[in-house]
N, C-alpha and C positions, 0 to 999 in steps of 0.2 A: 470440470476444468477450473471453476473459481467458488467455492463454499465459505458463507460468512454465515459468523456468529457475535447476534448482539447482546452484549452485555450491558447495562443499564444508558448510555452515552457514550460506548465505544462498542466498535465495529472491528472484528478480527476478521481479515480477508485471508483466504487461504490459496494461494493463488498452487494449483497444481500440476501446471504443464507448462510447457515455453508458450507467452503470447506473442502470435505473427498476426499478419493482417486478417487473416481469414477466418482469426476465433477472436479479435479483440473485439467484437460486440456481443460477448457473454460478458467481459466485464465492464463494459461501460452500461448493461443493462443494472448488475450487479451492484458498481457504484452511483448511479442514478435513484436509485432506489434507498441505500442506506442513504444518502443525501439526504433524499425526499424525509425522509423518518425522522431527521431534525437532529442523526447525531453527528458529535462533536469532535472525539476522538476517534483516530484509526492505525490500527495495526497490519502491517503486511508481512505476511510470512509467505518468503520468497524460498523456501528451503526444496522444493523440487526444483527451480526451473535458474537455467543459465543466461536466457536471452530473450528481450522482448522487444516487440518493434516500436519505430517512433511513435505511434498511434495510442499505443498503450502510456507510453512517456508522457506524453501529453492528457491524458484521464489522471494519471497520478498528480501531476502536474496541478490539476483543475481542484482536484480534493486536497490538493495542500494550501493552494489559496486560500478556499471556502472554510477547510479549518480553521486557519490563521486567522482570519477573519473575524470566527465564532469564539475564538478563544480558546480552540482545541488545539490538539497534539498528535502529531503523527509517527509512527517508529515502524524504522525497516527491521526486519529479524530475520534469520535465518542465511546470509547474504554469501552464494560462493562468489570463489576468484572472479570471475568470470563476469557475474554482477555488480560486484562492487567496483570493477574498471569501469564497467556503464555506465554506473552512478557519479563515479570519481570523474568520469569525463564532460557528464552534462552535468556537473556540480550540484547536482539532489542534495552531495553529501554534508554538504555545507549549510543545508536549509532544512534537512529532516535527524530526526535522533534515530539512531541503533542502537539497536540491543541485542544480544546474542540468540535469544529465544523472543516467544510469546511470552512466557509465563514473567521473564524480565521487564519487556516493555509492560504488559499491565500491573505490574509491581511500579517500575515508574511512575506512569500515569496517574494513579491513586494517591 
C-alpha cells in the first residue's frame, strides 16, 4: 500500500491505493520511521489514489512541519483531479511544492 525509497536525505513515498481509516496506520508506521532516520526532504507520489481520509491529512500535515522545521522540502507529484481539490480545499497547496512527477521534484530538491 505505501513503498519508500531513501535517497541520501530524501524520502520518496509511494503511496499506492486510496488511504481510509482502516489502512492509514501503514503509513503513519511508514512515515515514523523515515522520520526517525533523520531525513529531511520528502516526496509523495500520489499517482494511483483519488482520496484519503482526514487521518492520513493530518500524518502529511505532521511531516511538513518537522520538515520545515529541519530545513527540508516537501513535493506532492503525480496529483489527479480529484486530489488536488482535497489539497486546494485544506490549503496543502499553498504550503507544499508540486511537481509533475518524482523524477521533477528530486530535480528540484537538488
Amino acid at each position: 500500500m505505501v513503498s519508500t525509497v531513501i535517497d541520501g536525505k530524501t524520502a520518496i513515498i509511494n503511496i499506492e491505493k486510496n488511504i481510509i481509516s482502516e489502512n492509514v496506520d501503514i503509513l503513519e508506521e511508514k512515515l515514523n520511521y523515515i522520520k526517525d532516520a533523520g531525513i529531511l526532504n520528502f516526496v509523495f507520489d500520489f499517482h494511483n489514489i483519488d482520496y484519503m481520509c482526514s487521518s492520513a491529512l493530518g500524518l502529511i500535515a505532521s511531516t511538513l512541519r518537522i520538515s520545515g522545521e529541519k530545513g527540508g522540502k516537501v513535493y506532492f507529484c503525480s496529483l489527479s483531479s480529484k486530489l488536488t481539490s482535497l489539497f486546494e480545499a485544506t490549503r496543502f497547496l499553498t504550503i507544499v511544492n508540486t511537481a509533475k512527477d518524482v523524477d521533477e521534484a528530486l530535480s528540484n530538491i537538488k
